[in-house]
N, C-alpha and C positions, 0 to 999 in steps of 0.2 A: 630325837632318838638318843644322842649324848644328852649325859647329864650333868658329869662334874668331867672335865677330859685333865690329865693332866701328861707330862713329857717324864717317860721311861731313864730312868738312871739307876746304873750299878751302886751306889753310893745308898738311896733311899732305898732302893726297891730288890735288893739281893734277893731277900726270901719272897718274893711275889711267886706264886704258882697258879698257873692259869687253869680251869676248866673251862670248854669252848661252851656257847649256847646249847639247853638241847633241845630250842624251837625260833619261833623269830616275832613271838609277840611284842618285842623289842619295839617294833616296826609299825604294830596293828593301827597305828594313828596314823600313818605317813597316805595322803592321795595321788604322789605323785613320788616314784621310784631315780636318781637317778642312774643313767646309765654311760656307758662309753660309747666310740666308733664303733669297736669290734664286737659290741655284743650286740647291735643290730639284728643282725642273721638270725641269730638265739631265739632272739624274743619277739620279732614280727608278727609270726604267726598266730600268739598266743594276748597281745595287749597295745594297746593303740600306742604309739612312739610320738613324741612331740619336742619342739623346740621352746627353750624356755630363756629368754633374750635377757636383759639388764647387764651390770656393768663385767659379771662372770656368767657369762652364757652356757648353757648346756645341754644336754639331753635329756629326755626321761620317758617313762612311759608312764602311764595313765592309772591309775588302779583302785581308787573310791571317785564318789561322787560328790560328798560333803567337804567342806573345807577341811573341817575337825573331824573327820569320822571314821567308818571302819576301812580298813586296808582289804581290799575285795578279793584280794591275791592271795592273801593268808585265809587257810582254813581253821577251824576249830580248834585243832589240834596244835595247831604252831607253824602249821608247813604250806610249802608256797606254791601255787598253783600253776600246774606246767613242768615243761619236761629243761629248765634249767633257773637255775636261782642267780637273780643279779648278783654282780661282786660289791655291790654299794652295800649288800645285806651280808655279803658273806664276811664281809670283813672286820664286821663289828664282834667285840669292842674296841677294834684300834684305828686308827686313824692316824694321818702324816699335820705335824702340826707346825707352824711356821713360826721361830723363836725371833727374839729379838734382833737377833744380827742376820735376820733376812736365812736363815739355813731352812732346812724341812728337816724335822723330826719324830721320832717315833712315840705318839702318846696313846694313852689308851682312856676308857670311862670308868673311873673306880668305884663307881655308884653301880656299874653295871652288873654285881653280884660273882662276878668272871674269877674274882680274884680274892676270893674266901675261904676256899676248901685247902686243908691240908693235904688232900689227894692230886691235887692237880700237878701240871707238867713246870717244872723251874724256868724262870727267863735268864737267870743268871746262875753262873756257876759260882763256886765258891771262893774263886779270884774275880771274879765282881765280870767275867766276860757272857759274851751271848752266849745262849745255851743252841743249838740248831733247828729246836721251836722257836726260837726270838729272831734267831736267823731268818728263817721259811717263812716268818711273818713281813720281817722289814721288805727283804725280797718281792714278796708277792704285793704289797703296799706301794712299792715303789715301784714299780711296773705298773701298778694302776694308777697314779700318779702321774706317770709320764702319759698314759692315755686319755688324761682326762683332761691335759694340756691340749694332744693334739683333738678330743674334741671340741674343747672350747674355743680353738683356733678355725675346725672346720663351722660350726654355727656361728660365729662371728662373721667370716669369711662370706656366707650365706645371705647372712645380714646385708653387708657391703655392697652384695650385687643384686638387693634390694627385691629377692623374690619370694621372701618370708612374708607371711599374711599374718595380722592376727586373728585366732578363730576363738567361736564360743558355741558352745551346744547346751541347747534347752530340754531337759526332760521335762515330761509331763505338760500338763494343762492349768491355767490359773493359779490361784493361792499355792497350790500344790507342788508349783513347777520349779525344778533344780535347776542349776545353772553352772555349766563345768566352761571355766574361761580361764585369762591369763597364760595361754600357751598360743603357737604359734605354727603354720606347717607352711610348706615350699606350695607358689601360688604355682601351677603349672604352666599356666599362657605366659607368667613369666618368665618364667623359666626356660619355655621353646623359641620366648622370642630373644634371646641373651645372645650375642653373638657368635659366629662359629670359631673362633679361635677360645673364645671360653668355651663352652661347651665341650671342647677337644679336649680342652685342658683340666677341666672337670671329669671327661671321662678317663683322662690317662693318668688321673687322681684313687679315680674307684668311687668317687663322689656319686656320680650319675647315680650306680647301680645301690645304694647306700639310700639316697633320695626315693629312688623306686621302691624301695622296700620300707623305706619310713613312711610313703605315701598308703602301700599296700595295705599297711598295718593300721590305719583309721577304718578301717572297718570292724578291727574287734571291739570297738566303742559298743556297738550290738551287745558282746561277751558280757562289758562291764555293766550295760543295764541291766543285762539279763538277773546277775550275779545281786544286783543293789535290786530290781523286784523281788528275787526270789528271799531276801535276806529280810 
């Protein structure tokens, strides 16, 4: 989805003036959305949630069927299907980038088109400071940032107590047949046989009811076929 990212400074980038997306074909390649903790609730309903394990663990939901192919979620027009948009989509073209000396900073994708128009809103003012759009972004970037910490700490955590499975689903029949893998979900016999003081501890986390609705949400697998026959 990034193309060129580079780290915001008063110094190079005074005159940048941003125009935000005004769709998210950005994306239309992406099969798999990340997400956070809290947007669980969101998006349950509407697209299969899944755990996606290695050395930075995380969340995501499900949204083509092909490795390389269309994003299911995105319609024709640009826009995303369902009654809320991940912030992994909203947030682009910017991103939190990690400098040299171990800090997080604010970079953005200069290939992304965003920052061409002479109409758009300033990041800096003409003492080289933020402007309260550059503000509102760092803000809201860093807040999802702190959230993507603590879910990569709760799927990890998950991991640990060893009741992640990994799953794979076969569409179709023969020569024909698709294969959506690489992702992983909470095995539940393990999960009930895990001890009572975890368990407690999971629930007075939020974790349980979190789990419960990750689990609920593999049924709109259904949705995404639907969406990949009908396409």
């Amino acid at each position: 989805m990034y193309k060129s990212v580079i780290i915001l400074n008063s110094n190079e980038h005074r005159d940048f003036r941003f125009t935000p997306e005004k769709d998210l074909m950005f994306a239309k390649n992406m099969n798999i959305i990340p997400i956070t903790f809290s947007e669980i609730r969101k998006l349950c309903c509407d697209y299969p949630i899944v755990y996606i394990g290695g050395q930075t663990p995380y969340l995501a939901i499900v949204v083509g069927i092909e490795q390389e192919g269309k994003n299911l979620a995105i319609d024709d027009e640009g826009r995303f299907r369902g009654g809320y948009t991940p912030a992994f989509l909203r947030k682009y073209p910017f991103i939190m980038v990690k400098t040299d000396e171990e800090q997080m900073a604010l970079g953005c994708d200069i290939e992304s088109g965003c920052f061409s128009s002479p109409e758009g809103e300033r990041l800096f003012d003409d003492e080289g400071k933020p402007t309260p759009t550059l503000n509102n972004i760092g803000n809201f970037l860093k807040g999802l940032e702190d959230e993507y910490i603590i879910t990569r700490n709760l799927v990890a955590e998950l991991d640990r107590l060893g009741i992640l499975e990994d799953r794979a689903l076969s569409i179709g029949e023969g020569e024909n047949a698709k294969k959506i893998g690489g992702f992983k979900t909470v095995e539940h016999e393990k999960l009930v046989a895990l001890s009572d003081d975890i368990l407690v501890d999971l629930v007075k986390k939020g974790w349980i009811e979190l789990i419960t609705l990750q689990q609920f949400s593999l049924k709109n697998f259904e949705k995404i076929i639907a969406l990949e026959n009908a396409g």
